[in-house]
Residue frames as a rotation matrix with the C-alpha (Angstrom) as fourth column:
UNK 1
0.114 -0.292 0.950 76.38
0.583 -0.754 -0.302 8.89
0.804 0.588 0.085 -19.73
UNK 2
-0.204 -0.288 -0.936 78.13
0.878 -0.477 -0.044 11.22
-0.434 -0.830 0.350 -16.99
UNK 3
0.733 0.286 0.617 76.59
0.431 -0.897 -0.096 15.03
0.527 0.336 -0.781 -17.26
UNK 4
-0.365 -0.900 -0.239 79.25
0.621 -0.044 -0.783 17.33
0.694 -0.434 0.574 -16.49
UNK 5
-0.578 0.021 -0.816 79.10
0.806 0.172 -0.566 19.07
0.128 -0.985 -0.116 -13.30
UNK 6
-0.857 0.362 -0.366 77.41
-0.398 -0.917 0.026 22.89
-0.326 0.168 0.930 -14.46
UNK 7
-0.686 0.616 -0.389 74.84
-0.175 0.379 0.909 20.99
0.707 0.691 -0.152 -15.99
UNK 8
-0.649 -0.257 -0.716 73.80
0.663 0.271 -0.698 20.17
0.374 -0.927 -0.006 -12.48
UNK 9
-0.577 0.360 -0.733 72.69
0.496 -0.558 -0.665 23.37
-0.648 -0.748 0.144 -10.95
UNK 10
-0.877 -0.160 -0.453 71.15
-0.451 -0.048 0.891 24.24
-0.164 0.986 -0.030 -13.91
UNK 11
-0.762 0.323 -0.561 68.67
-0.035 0.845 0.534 21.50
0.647 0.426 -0.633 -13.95
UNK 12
-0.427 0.323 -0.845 67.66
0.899 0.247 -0.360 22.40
0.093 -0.914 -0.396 -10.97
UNK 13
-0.937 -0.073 -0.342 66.75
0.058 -0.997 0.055 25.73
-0.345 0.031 0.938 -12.01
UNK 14
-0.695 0.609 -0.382 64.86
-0.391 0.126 0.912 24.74
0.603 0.784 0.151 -14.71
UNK 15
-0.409 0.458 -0.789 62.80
0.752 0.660 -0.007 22.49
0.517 -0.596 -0.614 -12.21
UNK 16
-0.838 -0.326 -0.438 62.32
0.463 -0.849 -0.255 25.67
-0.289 -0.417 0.862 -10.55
UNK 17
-0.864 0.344 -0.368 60.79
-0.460 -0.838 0.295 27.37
-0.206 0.424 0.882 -12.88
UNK 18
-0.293 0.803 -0.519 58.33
-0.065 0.525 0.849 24.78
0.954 0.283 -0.101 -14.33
UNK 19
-0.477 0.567 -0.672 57.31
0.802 0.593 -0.069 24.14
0.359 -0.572 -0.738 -11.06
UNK 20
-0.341 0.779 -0.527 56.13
0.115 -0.521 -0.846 27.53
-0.933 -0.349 0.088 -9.83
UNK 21
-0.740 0.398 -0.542 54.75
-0.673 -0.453 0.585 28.28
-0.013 0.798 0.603 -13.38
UNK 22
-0.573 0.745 -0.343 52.80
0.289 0.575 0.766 25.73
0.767 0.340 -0.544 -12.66
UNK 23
-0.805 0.104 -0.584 51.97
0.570 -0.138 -0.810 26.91
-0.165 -0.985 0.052 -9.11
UNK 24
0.173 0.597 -0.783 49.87
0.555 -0.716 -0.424 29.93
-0.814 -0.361 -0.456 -9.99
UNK 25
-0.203 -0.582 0.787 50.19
0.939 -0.344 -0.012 32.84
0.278 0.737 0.617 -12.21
UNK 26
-0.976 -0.200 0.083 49.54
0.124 -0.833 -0.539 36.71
0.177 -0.516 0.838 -11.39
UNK 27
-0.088 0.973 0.212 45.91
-0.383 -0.230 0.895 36.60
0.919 -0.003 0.393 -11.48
UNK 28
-0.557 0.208 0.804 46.10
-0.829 -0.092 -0.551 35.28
-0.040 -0.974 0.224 -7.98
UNK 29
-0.123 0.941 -0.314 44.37
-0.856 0.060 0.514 32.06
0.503 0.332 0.798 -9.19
UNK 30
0.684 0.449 0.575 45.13
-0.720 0.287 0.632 29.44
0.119 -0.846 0.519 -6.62
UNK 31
0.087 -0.465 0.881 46.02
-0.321 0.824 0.466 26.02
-0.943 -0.323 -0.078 -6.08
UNK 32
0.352 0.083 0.932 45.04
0.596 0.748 -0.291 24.92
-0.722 0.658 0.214 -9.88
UNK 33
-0.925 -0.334 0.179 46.04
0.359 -0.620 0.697 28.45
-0.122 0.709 0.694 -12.24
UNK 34
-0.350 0.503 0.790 43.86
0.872 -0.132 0.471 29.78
0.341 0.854 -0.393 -14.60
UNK 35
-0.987 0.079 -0.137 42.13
-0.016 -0.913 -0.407 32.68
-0.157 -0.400 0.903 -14.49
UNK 36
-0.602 0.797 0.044 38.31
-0.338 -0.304 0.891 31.75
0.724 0.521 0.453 -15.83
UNK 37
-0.629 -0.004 0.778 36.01
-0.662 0.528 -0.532 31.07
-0.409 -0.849 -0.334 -12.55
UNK 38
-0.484 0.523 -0.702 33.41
0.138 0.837 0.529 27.87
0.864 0.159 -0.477 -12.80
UNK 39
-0.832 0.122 0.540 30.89
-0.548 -0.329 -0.769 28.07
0.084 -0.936 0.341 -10.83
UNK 40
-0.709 0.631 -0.315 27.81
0.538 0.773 0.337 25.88
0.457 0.070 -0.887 -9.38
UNK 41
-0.830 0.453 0.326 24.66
-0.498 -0.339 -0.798 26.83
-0.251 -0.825 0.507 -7.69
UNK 42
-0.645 0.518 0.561 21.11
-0.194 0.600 -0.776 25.52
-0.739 -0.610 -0.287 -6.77
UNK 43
-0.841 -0.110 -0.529 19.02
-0.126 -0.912 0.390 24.82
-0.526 0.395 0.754 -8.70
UNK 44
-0.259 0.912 -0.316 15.71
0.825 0.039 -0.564 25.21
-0.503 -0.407 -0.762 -7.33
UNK 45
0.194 0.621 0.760 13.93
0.803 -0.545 0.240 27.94
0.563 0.564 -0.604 -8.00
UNK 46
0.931 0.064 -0.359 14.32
0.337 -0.525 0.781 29.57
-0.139 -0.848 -0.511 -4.77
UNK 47
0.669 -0.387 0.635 17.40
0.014 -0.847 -0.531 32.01
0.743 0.364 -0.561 -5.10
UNK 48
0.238 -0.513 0.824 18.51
-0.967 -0.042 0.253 30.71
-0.095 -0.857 -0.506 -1.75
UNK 49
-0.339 -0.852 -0.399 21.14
-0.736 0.505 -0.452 28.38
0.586 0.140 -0.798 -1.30
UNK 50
0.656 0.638 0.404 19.94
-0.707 0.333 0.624 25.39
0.263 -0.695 0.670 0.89
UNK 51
-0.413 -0.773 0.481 22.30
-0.843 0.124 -0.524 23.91
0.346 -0.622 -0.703 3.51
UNK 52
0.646 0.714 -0.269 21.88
-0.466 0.649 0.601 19.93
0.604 -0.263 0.752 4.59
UNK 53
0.071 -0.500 0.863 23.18
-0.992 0.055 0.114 17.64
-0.104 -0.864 -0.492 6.78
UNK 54
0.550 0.149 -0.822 24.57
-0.237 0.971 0.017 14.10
0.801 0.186 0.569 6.76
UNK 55
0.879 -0.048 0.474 26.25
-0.329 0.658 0.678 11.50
-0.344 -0.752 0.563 8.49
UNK 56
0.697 -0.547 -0.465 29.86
-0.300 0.367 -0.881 10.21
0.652 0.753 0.091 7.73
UNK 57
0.737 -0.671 0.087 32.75
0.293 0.433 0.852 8.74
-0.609 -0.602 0.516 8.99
UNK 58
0.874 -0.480 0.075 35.82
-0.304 -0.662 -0.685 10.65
0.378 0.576 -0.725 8.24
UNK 59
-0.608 -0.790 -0.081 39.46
-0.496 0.458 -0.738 8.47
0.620 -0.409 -0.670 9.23
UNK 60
-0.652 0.348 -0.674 37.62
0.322 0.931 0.170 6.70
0.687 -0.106 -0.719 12.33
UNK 61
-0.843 0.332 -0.423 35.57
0.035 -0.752 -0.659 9.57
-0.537 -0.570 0.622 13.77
UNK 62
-0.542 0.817 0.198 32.15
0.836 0.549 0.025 9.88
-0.088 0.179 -0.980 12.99
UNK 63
-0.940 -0.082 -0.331 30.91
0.022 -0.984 0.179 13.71
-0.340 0.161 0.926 11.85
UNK 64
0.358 0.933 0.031 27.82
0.601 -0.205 -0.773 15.49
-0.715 0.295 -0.634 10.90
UNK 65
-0.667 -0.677 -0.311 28.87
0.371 -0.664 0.650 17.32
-0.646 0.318 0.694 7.62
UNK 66
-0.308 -0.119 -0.944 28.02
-0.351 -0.908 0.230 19.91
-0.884 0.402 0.238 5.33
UNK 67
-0.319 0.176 0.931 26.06
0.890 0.394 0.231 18.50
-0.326 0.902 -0.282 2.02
UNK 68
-0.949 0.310 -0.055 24.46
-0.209 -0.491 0.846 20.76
0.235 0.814 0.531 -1.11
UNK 69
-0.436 0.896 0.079 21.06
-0.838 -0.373 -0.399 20.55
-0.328 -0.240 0.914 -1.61
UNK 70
0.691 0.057 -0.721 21.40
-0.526 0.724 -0.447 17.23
0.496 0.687 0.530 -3.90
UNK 71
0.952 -0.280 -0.124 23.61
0.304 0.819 0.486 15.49
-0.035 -0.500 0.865 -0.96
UNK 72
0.772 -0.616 -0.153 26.82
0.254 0.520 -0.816 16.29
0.582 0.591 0.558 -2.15
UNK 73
0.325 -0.396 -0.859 29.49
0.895 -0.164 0.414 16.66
-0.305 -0.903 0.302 0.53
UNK 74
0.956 0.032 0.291 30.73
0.058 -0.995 -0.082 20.54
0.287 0.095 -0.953 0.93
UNK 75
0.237 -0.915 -0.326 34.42
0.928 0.312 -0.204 21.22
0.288 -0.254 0.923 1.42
UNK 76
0.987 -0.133 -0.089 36.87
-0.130 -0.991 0.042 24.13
-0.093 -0.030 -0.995 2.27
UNK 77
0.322 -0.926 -0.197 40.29
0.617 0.363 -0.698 24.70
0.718 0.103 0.688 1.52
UNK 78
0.513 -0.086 -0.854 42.44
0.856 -0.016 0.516 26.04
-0.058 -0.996 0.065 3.92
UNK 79
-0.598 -0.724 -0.343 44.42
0.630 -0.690 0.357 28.95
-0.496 -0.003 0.869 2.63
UNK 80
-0.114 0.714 0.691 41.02
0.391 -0.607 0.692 30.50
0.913 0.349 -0.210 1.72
UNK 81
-0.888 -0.438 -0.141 39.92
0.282 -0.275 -0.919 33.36
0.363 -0.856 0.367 4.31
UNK 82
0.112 0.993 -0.035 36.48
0.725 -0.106 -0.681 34.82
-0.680 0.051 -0.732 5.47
UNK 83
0.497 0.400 -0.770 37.10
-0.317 -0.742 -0.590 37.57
-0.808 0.537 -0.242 2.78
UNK 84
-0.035 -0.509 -0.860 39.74
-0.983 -0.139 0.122 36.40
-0.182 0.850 -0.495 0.20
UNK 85
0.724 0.592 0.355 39.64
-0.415 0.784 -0.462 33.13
-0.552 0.187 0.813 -1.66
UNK 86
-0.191 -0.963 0.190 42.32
-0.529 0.264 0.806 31.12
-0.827 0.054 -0.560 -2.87
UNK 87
-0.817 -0.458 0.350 41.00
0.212 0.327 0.921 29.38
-0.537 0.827 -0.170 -5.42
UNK 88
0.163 0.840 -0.518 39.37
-0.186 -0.490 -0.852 30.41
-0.969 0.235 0.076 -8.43
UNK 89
-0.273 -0.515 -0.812 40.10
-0.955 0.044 0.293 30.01
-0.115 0.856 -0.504 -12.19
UNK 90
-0.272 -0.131 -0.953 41.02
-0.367 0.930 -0.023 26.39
0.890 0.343 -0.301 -13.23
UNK 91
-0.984 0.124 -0.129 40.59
0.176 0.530 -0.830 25.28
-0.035 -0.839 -0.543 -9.44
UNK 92
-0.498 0.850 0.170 37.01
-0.560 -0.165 -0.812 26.24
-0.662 -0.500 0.559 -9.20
UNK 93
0.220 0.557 -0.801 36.33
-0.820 0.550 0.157 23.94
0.528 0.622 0.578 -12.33
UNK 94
-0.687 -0.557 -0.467 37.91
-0.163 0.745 -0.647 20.99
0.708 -0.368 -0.602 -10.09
UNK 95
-0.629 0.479 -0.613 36.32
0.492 -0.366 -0.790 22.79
-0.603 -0.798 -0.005 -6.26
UNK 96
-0.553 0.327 0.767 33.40
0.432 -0.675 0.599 24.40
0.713 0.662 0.232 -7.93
UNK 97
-0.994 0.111 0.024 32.35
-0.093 -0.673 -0.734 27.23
-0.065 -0.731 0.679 -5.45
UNK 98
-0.369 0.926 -0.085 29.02
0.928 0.372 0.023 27.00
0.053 -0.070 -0.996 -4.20
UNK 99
-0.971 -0.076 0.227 27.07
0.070 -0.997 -0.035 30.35
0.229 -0.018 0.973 -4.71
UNK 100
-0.360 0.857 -0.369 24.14
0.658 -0.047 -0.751 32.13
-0.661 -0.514 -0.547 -3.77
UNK 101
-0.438 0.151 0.886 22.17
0.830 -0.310 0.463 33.76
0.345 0.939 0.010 -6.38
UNK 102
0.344 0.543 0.766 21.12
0.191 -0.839 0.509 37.42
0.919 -0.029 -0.392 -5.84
UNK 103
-0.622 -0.485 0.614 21.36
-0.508 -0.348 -0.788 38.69
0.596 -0.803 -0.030 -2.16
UNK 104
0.659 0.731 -0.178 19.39
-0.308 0.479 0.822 36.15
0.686 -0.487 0.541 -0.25
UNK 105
0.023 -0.537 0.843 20.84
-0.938 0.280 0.204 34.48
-0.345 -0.796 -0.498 3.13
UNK 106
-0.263 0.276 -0.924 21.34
-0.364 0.859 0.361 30.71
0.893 0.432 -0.125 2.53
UNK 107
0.557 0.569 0.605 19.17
-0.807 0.197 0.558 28.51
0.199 -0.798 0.569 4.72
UNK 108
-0.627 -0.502 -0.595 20.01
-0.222 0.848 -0.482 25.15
0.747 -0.170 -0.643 6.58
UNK 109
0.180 0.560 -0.809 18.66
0.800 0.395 0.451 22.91
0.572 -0.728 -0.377 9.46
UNK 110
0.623 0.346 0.702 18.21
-0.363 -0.667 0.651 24.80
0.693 -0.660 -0.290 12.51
UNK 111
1.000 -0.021 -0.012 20.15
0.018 0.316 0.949 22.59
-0.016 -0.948 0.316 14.18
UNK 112
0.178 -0.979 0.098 23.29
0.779 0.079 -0.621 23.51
0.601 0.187 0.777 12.31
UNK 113
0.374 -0.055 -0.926 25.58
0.877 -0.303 0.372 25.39
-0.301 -0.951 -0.065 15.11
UNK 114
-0.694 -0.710 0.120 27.36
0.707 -0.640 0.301 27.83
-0.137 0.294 0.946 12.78
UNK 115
0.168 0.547 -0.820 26.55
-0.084 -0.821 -0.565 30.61
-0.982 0.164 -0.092 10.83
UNK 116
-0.019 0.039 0.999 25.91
0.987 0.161 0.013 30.63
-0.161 0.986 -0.041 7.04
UNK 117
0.071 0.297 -0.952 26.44
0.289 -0.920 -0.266 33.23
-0.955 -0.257 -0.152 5.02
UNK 118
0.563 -0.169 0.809 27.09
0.804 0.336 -0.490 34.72
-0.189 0.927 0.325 1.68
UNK 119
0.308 -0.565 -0.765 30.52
-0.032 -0.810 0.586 37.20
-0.951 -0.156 -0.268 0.19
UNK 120
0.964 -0.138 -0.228 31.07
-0.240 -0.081 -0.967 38.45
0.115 0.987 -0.111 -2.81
UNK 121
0.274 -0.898 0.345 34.42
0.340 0.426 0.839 36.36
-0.900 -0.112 0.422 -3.90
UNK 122
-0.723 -0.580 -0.374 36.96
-0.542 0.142 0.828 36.10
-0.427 0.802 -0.418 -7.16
UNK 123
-0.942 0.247 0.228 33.83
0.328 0.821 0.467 33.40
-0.072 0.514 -0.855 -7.81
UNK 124
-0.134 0.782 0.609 30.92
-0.143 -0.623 0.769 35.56
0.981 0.016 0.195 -7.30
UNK 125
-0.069 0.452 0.889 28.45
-0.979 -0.203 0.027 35.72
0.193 -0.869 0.456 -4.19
UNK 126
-0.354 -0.652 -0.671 30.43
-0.253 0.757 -0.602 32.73
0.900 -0.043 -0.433 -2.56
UNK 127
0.823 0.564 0.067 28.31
-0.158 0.113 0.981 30.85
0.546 -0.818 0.182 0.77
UNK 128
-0.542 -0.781 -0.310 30.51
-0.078 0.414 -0.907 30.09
0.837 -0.467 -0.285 3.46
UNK 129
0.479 0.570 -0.668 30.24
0.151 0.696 0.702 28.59
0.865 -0.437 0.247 6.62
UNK 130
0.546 -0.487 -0.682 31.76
0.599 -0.342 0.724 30.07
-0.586 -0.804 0.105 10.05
UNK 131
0.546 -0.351 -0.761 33.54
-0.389 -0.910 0.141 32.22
-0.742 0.219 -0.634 7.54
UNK 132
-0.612 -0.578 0.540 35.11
0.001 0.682 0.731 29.03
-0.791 0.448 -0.417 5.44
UNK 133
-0.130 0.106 -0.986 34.29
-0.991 -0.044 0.126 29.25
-0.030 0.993 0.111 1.29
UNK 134
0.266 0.722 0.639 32.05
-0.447 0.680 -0.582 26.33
-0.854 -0.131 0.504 0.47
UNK 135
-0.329 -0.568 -0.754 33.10
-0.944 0.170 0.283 24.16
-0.033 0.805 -0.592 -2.62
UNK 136
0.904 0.266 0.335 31.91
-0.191 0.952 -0.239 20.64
-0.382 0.152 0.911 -3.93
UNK 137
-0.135 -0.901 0.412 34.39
-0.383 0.431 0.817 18.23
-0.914 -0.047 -0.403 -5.14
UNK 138
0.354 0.454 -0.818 34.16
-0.924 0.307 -0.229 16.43
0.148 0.836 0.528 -9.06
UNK 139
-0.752 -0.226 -0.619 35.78
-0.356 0.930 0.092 13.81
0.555 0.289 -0.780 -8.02
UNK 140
-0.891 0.350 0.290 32.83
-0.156 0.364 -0.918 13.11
-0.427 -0.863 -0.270 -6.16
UNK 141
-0.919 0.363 -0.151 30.30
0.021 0.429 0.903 10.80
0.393 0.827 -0.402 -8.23
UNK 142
-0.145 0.980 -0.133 27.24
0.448 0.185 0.875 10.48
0.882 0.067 -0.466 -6.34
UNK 143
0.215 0.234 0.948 25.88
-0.436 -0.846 0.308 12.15
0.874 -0.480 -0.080 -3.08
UNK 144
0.934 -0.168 0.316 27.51
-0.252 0.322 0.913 11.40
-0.255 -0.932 0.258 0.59
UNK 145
0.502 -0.861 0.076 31.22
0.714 0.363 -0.599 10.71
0.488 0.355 0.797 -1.10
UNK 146
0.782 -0.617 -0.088 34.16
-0.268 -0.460 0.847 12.44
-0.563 -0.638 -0.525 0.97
UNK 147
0.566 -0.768 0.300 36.86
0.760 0.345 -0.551 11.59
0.320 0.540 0.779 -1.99
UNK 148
0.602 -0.294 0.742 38.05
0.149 -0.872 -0.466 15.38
0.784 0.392 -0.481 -1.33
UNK 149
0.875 0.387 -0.290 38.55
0.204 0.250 0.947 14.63
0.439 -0.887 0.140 2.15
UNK 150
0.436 -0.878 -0.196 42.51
0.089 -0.175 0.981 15.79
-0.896 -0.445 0.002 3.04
UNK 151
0.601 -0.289 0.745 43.53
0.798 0.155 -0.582 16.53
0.053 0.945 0.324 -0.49
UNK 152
-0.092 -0.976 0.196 47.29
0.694 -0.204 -0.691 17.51
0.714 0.072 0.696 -0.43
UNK 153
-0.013 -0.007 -1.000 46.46
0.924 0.381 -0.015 18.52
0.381 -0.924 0.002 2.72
UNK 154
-0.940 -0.277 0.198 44.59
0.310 -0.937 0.162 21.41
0.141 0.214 0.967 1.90
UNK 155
-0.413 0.897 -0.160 41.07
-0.660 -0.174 0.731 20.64
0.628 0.407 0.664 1.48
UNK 156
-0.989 0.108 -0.102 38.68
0.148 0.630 -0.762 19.08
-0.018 -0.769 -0.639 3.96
UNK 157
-0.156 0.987 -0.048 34.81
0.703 0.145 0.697 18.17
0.694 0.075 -0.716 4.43
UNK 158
-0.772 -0.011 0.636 33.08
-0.281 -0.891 -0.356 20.92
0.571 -0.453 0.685 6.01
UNK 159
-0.703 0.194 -0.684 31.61
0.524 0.791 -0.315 19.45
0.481 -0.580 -0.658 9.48
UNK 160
0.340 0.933 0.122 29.08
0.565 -0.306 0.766 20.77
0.752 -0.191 -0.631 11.58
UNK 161
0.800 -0.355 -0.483 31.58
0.477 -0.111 0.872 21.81
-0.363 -0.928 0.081 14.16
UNK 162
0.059 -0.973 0.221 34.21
0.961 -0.004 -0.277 23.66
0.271 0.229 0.935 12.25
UNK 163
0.282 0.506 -0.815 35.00
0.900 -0.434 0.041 26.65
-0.333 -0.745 -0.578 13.63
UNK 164
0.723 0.541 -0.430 34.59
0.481 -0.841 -0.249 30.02
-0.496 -0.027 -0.868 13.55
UNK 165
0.229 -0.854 0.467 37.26
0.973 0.219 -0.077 31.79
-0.036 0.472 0.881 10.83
UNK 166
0.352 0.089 -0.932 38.65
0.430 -0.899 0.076 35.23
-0.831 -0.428 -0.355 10.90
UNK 167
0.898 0.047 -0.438 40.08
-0.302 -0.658 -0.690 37.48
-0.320 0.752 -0.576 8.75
UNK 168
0.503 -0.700 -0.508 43.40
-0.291 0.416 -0.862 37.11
0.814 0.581 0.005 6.60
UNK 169
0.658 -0.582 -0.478 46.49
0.658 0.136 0.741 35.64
-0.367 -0.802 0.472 9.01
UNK 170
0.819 -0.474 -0.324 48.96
-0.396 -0.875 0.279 38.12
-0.416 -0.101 -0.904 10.10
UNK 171
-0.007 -0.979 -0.206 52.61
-0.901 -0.083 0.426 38.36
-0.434 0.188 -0.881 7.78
UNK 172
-0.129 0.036 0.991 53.41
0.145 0.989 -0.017 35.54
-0.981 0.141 -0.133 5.74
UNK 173
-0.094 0.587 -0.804 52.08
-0.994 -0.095 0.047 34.29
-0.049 0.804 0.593 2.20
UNK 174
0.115 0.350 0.929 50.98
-0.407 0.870 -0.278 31.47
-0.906 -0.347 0.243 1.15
UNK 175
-0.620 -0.660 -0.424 52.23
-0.723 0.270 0.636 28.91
-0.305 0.701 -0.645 -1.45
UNK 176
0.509 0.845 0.166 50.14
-0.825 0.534 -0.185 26.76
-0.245 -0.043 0.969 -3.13
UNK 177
-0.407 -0.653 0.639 50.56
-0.577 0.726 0.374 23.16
-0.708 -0.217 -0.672 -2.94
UNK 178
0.380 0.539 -0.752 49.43
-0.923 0.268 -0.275 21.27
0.053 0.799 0.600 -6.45
């Protein structure tokens, strides 16, 4: 069957549209949509967040990274800033933001080189690391997994070495990639 030639650009419209409608919507909710956050935290007693360390091999590089208190590996996405967060809503049921309950500091080894902290996000009082929003991963099943590990080249394990993040970047915007 031959479509005639208007039919064409068209089609490509439509594509268009479904695809950013799927992108995002005005609430600003990220990479995944929605608008309801999801959120995880410790859950010790203590009120602080606790920061560990493991061992991994990431491509063929060996890394000290970023775990939960229960092991699980810590990510960041990249088009998050030290003050504004990209994803929230549906994405944070996927990336569920690690928080910090109340106003404590979260802790870690001593030997970690950054700085921890905690900022009130879109997800609540959100830890971050050199300035990088913390986040676990679901597709990760058991503790020390790195499944998240370059996802659509957005998301990445948060290492002992990652450095230091400023504020928003100048001009631009940023599309999410889904």
């Amino acid at each position: 069957m031959r479509f005639p030639k208007q039919i064409f650009p068209f089609a490509i419209i439509l594509l268009l549209t479904v695809f950013v409608a799927a992108c995002g919507s005005s609430t600003g909710a990220g990479p995944y949509g929605g608008s309801t956050p999801a959120a995880t935290t410790s859950s010790s007693s203590n009120t602080n967040v606790v920061i560990n360390t493991a061992t991994a091999t990431l491509g063929s590089k060996t890394v000290t990274m970023l775990t939960n208190d229960k092991g699980f590996t810590l990510y960041y996405l990249k088009a998050d800033t030290a003050t504004q967060v990209a994803c929230s809503g549906s994405c944070a049921q996927v990336w569920p933001p690690l928080l910090q309950a109340g106003s404590g500091i979260p802790t870690g080894p001593g030997s970690l080189p950054g700085k921890l902290s905690a900022y009130a996000t879109a997800n609540g009082n959100q830890v971050e690391y050199n300035g990088h929003p913390l986040y676990t991963y679901t597709g990760d099943t058991a503790p020390g997994q790195t499944t998240g590990e370059g996802f659509k080249g957005v998301w990445f394990v948060v290492t002992s070495d990652l450095k230091l993040q400023g504020g928003p970047p100048s001009g631009g915007s940023w599309l999410p990639l889904i």
